[in-house]
mmJSON file of the N, C-alpha and C atoms, coordinates in Angstrom:
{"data_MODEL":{"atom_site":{
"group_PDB":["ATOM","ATOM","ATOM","ATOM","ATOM","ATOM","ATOM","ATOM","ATOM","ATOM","ATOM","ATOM","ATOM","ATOM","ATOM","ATOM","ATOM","ATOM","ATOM","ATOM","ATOM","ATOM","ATOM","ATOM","ATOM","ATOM","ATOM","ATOM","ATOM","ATOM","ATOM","ATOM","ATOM","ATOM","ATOM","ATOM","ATOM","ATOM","ATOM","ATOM","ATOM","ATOM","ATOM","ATOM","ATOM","ATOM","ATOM","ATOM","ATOM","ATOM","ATOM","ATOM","ATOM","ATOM","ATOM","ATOM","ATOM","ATOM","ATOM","ATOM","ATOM","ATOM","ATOM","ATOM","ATOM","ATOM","ATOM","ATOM","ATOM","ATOM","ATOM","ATOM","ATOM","ATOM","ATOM","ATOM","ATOM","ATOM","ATOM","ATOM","ATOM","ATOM","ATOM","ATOM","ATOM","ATOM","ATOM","ATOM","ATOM","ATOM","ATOM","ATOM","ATOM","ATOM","ATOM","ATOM","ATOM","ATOM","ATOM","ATOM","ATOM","ATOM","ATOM","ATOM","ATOM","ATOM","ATOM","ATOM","ATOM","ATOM","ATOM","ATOM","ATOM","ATOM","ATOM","ATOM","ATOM","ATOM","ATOM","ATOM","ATOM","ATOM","ATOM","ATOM","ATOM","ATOM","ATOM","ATOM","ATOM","ATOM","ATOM","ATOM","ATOM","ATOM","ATOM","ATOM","ATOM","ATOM","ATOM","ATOM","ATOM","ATOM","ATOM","ATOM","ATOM","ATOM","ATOM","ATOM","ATOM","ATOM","ATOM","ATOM","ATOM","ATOM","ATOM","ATOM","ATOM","ATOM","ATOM","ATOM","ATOM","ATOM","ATOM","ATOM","ATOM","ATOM","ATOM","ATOM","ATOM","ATOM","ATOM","ATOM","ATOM","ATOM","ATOM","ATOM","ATOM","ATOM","ATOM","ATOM"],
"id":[1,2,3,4,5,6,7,8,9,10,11,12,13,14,15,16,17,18,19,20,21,22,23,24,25,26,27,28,29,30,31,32,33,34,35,36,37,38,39,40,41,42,43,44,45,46,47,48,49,50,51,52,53,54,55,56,57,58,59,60,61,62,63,64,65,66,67,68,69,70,71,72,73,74,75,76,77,78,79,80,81,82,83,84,85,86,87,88,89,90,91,92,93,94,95,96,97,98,99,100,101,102,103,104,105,106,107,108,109,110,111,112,113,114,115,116,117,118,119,120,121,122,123,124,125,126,127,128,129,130,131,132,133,134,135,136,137,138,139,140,141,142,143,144,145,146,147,148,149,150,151,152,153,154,155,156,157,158,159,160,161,162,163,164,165,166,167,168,169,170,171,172,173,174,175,176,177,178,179,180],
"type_symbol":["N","C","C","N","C","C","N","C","C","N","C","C","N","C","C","N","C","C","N","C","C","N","C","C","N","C","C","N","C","C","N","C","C","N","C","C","N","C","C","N","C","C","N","C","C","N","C","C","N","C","C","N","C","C","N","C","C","N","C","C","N","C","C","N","C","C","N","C","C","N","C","C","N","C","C","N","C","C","N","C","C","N","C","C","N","C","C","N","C","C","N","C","C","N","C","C","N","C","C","N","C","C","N","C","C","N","C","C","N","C","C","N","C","C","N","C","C","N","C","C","N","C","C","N","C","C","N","C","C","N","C","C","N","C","C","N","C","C","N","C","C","N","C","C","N","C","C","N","C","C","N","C","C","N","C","C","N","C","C","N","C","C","N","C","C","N","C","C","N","C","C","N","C","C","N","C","C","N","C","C"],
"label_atom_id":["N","CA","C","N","CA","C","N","CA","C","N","CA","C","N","CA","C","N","CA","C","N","CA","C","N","CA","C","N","CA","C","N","CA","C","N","CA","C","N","CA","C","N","CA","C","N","CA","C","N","CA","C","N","CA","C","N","CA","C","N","CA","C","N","CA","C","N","CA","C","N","CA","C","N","CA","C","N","CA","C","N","CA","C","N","CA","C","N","CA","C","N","CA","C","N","CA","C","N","CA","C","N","CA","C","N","CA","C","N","CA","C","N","CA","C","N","CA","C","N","CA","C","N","CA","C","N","CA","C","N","CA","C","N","CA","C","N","CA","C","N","CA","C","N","CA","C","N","CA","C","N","CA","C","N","CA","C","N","CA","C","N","CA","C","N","CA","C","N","CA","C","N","CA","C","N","CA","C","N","CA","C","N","CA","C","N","CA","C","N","CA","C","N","CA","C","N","CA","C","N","CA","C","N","CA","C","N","CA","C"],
"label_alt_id":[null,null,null,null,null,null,null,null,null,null,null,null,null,null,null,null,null,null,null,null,null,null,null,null,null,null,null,null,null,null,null,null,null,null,null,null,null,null,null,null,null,null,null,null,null,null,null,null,null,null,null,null,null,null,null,null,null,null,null,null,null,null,null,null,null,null,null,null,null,null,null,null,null,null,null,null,null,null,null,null,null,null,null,null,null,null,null,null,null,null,null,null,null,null,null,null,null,null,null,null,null,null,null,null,null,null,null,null,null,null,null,null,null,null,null,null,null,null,null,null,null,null,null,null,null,null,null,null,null,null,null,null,null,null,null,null,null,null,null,null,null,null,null,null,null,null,null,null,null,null,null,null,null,null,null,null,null,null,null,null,null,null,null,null,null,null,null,null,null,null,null,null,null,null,null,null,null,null,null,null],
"label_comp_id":["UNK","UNK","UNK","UNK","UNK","UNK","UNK","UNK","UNK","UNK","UNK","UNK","UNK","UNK","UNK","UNK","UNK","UNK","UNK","UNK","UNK","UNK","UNK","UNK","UNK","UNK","UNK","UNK","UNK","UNK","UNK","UNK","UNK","UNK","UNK","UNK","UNK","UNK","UNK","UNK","UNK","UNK","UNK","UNK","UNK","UNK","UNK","UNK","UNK","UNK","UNK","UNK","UNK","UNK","UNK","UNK","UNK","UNK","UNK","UNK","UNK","UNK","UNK","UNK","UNK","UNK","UNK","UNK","UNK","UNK","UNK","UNK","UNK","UNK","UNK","UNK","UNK","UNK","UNK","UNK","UNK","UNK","UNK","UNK","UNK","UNK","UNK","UNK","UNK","UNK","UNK","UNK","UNK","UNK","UNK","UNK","UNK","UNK","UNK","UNK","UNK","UNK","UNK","UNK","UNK","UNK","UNK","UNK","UNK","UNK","UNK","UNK","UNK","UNK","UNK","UNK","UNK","UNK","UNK","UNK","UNK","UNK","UNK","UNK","UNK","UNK","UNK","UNK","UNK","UNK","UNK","UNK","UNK","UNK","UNK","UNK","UNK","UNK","UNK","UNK","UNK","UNK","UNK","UNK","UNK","UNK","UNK","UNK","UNK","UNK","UNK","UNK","UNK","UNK","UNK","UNK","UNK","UNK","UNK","UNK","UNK","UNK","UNK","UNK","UNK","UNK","UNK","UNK","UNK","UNK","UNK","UNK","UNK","UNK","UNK","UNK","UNK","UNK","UNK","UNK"],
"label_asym_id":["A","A","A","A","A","A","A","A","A","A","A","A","A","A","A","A","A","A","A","A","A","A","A","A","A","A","A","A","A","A","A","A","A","A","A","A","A","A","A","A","A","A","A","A","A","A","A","A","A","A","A","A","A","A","A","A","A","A","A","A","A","A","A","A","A","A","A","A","A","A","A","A","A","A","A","A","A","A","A","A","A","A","A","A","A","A","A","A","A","A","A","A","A","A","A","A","A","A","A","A","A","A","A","A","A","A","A","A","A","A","A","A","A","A","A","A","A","A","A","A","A","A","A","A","A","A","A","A","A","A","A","A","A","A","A","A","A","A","A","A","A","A","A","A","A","A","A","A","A","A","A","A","A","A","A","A","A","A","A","A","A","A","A","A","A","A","A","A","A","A","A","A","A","A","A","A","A","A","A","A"],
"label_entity_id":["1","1","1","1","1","1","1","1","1","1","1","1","1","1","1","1","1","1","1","1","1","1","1","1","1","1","1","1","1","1","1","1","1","1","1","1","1","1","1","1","1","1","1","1","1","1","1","1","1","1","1","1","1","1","1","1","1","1","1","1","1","1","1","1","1","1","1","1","1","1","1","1","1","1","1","1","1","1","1","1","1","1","1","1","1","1","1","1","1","1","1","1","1","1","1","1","1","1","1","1","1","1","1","1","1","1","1","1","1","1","1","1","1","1","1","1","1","1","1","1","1","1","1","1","1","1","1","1","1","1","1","1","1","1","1","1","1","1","1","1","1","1","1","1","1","1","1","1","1","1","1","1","1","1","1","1","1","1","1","1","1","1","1","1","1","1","1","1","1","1","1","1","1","1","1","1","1","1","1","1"],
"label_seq_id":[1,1,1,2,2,2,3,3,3,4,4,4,5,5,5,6,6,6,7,7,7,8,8,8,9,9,9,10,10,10,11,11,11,12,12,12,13,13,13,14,14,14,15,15,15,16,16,16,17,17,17,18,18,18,19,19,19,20,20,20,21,21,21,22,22,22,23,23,23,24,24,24,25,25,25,26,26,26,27,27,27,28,28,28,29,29,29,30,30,30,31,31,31,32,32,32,33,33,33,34,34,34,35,35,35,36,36,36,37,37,37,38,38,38,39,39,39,40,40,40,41,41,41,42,42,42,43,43,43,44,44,44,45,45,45,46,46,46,47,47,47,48,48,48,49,49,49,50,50,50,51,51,51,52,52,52,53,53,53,54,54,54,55,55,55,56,56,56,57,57,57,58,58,58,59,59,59,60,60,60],
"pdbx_PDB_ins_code":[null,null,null,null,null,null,null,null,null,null,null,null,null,null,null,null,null,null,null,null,null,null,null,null,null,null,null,null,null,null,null,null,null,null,null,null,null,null,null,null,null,null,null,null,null,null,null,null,null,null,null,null,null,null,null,null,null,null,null,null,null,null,null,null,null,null,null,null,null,null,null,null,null,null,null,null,null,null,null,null,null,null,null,null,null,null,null,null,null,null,null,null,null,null,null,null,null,null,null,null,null,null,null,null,null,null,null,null,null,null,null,null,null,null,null,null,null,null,null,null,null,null,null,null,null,null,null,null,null,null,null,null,null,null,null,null,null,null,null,null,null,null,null,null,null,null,null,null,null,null,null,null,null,null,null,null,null,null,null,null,null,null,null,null,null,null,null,null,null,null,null,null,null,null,null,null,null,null,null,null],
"Cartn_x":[-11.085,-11.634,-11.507,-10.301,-10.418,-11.704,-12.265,-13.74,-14.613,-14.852,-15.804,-15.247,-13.844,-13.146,-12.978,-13.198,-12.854,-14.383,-15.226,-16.34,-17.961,-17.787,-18.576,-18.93,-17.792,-17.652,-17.518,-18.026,-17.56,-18.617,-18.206,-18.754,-20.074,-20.522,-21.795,-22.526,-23.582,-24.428,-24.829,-24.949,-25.421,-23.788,-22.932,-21.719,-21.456,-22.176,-21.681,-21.95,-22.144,-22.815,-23.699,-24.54,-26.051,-25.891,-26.845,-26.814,-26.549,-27.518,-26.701,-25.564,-24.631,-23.12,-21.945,-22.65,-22.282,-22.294,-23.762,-23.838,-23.104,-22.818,-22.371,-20.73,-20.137,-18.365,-18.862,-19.845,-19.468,-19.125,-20.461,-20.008,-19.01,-17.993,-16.48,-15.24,-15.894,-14.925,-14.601,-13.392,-12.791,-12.107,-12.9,-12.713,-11.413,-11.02,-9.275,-8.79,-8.959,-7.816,-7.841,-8.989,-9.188,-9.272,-9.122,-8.41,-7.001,-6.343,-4.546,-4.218,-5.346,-4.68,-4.783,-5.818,-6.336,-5.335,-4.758,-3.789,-2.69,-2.029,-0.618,-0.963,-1.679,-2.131,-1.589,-2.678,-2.321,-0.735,-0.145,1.427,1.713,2.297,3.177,2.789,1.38,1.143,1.249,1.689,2.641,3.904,4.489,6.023,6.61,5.761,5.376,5.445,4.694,4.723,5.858,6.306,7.765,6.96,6.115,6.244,5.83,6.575,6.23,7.403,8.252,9.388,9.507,7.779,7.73,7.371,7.481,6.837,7.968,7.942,9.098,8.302,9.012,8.649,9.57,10.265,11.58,10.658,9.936,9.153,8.147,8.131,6.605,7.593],
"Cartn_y":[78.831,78.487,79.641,80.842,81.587,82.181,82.606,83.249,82.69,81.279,81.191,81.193,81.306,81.404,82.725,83.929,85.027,86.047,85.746,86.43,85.45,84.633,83.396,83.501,84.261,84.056,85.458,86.138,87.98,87.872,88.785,88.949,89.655,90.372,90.995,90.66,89.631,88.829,89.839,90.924,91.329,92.369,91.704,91.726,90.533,89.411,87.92,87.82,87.252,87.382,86.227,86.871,86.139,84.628,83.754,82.168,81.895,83.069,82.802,82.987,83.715,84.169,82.989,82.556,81.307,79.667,80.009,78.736,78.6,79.97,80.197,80.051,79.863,80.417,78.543,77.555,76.728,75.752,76.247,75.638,75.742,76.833,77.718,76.541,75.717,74.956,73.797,74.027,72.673,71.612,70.634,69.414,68.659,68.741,68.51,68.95,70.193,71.27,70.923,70.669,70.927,69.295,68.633,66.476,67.188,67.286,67.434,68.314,69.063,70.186,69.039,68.579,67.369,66.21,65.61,64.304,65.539,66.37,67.447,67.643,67.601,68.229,66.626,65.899,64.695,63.858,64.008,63.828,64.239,65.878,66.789,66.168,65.29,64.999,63.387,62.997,61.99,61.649,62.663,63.467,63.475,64.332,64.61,63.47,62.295,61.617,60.792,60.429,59.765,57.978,57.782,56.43,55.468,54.435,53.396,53.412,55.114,55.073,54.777,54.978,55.08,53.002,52.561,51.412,50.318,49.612,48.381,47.093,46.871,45.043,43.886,44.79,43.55,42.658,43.071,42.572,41.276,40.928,39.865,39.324],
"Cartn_z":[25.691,26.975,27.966,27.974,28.688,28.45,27.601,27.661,29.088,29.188,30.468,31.358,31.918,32.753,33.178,32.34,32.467,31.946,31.151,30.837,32.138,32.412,32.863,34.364,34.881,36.276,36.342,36.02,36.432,37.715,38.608,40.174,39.842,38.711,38.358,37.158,37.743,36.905,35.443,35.549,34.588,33.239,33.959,32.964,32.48,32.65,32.362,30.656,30.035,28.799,28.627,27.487,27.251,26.953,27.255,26.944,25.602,24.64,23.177,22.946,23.334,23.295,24.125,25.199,25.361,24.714,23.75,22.821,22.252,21.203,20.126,20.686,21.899,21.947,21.977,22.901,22.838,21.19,20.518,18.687,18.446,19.078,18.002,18.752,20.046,20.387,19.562,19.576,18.127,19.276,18.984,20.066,20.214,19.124,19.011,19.943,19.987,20.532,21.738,22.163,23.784,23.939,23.197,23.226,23.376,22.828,23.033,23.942,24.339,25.707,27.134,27.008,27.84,27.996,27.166,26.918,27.558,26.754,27.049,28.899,29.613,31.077,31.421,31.108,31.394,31.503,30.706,30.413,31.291,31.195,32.713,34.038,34.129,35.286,36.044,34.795,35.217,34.808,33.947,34.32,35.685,36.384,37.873,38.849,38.278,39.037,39.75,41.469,41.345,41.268,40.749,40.421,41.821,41.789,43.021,44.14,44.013,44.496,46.17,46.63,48.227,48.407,47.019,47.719,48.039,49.156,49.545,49.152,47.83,47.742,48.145,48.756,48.805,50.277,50.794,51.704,50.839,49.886,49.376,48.475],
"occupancy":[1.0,1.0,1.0,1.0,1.0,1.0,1.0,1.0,1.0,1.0,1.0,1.0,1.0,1.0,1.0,1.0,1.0,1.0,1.0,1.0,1.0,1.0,1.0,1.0,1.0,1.0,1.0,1.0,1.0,1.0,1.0,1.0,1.0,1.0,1.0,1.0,1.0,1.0,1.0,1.0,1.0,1.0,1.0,1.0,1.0,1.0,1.0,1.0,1.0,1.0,1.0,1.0,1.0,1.0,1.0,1.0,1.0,1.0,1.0,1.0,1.0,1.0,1.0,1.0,1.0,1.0,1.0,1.0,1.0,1.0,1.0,1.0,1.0,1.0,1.0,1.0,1.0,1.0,1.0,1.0,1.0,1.0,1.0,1.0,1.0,1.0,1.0,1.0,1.0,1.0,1.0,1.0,1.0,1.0,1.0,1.0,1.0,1.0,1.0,1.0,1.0,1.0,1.0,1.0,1.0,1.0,1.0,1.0,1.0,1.0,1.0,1.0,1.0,1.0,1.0,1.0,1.0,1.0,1.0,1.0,1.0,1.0,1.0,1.0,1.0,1.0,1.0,1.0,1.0,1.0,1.0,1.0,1.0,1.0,1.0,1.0,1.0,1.0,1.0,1.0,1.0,1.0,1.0,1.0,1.0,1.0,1.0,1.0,1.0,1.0,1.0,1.0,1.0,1.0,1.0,1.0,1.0,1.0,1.0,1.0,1.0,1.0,1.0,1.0,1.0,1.0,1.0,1.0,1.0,1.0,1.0,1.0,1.0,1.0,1.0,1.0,1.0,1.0,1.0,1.0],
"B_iso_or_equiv":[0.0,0.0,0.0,0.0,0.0,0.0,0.0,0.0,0.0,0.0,0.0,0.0,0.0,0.0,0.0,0.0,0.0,0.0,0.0,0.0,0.0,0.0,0.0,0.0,0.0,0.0,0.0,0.0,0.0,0.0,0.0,0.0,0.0,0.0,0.0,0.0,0.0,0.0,0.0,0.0,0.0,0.0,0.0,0.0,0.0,0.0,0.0,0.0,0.0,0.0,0.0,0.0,0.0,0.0,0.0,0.0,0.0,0.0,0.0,0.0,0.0,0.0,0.0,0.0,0.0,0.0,0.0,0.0,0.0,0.0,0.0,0.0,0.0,0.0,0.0,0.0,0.0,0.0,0.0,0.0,0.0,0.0,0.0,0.0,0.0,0.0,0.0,0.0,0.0,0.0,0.0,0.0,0.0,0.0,0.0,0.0,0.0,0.0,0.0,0.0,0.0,0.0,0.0,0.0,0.0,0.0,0.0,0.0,0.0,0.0,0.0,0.0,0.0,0.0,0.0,0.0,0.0,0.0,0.0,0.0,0.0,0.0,0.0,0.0,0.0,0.0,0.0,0.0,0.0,0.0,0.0,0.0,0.0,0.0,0.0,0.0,0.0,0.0,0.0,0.0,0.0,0.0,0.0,0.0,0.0,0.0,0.0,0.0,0.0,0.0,0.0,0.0,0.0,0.0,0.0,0.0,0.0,0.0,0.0,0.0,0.0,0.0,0.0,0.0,0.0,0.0,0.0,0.0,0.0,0.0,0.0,0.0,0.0,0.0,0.0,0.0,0.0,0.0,0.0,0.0],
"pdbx_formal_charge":[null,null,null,null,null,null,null,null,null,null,null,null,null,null,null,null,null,null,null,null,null,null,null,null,null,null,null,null,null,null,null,null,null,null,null,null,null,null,null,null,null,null,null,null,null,null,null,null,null,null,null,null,null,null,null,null,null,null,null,null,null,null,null,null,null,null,null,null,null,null,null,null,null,null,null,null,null,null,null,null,null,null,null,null,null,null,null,null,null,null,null,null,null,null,null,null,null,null,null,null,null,null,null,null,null,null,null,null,null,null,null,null,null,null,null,null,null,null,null,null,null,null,null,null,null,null,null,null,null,null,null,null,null,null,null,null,null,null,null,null,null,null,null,null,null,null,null,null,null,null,null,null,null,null,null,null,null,null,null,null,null,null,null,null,null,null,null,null,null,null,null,null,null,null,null,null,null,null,null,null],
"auth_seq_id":[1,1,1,2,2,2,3,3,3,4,4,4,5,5,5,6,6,6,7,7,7,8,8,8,9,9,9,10,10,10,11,11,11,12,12,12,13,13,13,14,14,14,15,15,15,16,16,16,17,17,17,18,18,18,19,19,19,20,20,20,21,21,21,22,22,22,23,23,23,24,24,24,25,25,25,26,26,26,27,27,27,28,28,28,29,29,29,30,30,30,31,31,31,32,32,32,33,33,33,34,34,34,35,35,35,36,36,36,37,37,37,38,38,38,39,39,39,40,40,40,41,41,41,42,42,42,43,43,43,44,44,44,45,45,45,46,46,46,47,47,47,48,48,48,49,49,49,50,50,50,51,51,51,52,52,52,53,53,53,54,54,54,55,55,55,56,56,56,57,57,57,58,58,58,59,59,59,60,60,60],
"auth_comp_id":["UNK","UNK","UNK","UNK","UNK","UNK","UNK","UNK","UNK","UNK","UNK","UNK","UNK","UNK","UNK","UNK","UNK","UNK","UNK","UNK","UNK","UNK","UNK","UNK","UNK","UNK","UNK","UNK","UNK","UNK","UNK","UNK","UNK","UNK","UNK","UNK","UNK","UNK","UNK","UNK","UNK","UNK","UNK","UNK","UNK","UNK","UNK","UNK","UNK","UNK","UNK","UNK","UNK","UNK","UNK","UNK","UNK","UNK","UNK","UNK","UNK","UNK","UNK","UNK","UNK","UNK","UNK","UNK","UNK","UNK","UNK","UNK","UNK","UNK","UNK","UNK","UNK","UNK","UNK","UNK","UNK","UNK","UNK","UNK","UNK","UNK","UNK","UNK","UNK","UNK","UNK","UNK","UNK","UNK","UNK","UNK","UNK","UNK","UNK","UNK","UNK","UNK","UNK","UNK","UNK","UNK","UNK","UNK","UNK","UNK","UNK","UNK","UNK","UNK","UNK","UNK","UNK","UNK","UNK","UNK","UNK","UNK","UNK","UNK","UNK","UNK","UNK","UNK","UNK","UNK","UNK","UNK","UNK","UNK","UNK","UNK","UNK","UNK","UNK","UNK","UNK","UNK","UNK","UNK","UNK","UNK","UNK","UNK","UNK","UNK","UNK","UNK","UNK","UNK","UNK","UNK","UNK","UNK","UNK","UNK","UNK","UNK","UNK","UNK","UNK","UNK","UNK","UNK","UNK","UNK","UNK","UNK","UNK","UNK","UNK","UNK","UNK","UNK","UNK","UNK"],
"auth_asym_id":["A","A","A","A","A","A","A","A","A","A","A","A","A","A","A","A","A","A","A","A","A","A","A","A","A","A","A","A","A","A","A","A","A","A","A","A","A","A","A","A","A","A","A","A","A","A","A","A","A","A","A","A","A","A","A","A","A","A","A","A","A","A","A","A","A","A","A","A","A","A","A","A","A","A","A","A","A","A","A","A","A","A","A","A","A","A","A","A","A","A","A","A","A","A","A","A","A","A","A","A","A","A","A","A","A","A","A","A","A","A","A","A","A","A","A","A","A","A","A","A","A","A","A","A","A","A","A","A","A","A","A","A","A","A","A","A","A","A","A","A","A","A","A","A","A","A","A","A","A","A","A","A","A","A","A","A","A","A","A","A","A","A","A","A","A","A","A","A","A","A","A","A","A","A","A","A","A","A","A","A"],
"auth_atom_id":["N","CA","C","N","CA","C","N","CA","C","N","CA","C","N","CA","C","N","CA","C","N","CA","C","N","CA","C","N","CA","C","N","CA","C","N","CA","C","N","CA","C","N","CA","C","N","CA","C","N","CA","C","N","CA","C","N","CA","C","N","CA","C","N","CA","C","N","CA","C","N","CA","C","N","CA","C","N","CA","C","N","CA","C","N","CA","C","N","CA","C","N","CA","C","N","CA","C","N","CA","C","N","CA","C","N","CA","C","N","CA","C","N","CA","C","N","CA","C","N","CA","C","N","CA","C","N","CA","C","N","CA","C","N","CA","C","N","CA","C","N","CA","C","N","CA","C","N","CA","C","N","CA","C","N","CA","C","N","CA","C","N","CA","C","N","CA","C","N","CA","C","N","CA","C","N","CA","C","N","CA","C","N","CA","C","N","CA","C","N","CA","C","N","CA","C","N","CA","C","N","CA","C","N","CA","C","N","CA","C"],
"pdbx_PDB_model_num":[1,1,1,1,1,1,1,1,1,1,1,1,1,1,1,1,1,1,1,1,1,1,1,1,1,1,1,1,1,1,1,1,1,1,1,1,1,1,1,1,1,1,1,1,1,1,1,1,1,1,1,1,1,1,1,1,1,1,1,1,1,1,1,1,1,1,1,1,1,1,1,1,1,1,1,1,1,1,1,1,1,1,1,1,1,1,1,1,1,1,1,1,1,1,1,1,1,1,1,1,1,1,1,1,1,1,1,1,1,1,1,1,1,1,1,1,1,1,1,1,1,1,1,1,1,1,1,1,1,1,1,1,1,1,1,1,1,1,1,1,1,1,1,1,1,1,1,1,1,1,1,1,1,1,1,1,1,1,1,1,1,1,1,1,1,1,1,1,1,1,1,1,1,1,1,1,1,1,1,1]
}}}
């Protein structure tokens, strides 16, 4: 994924690379990989989370 992050976005349109070179990096993506990077992001970010710690139920 660094490729369009880093070849995709260059500040000079004509260093970017061609739509075929972009097809072709998208085929080479293995959907797995980028499912478990997705779920793994997901996790840390409710690791992160403190939960319902701001909430008062002793009120209901």
């Amino acid at each position: 994924m660094n490729f369009f992050r880093l070849e995709c976005w260059r500040n000079k349109p004509d260093e970017r690379p061609e739509i075929n070179q972009v097809i072709s990096e998208l085929n080479n993506v293995n959907p797995e990989i980028n499912f478990n990077f997705q779920v793994n992001e997901l996790t840390e970010e409710l690791k992160n989370e403190d939960g319902f710690s701001d909430c008062d139920l002793s009120n209901y």
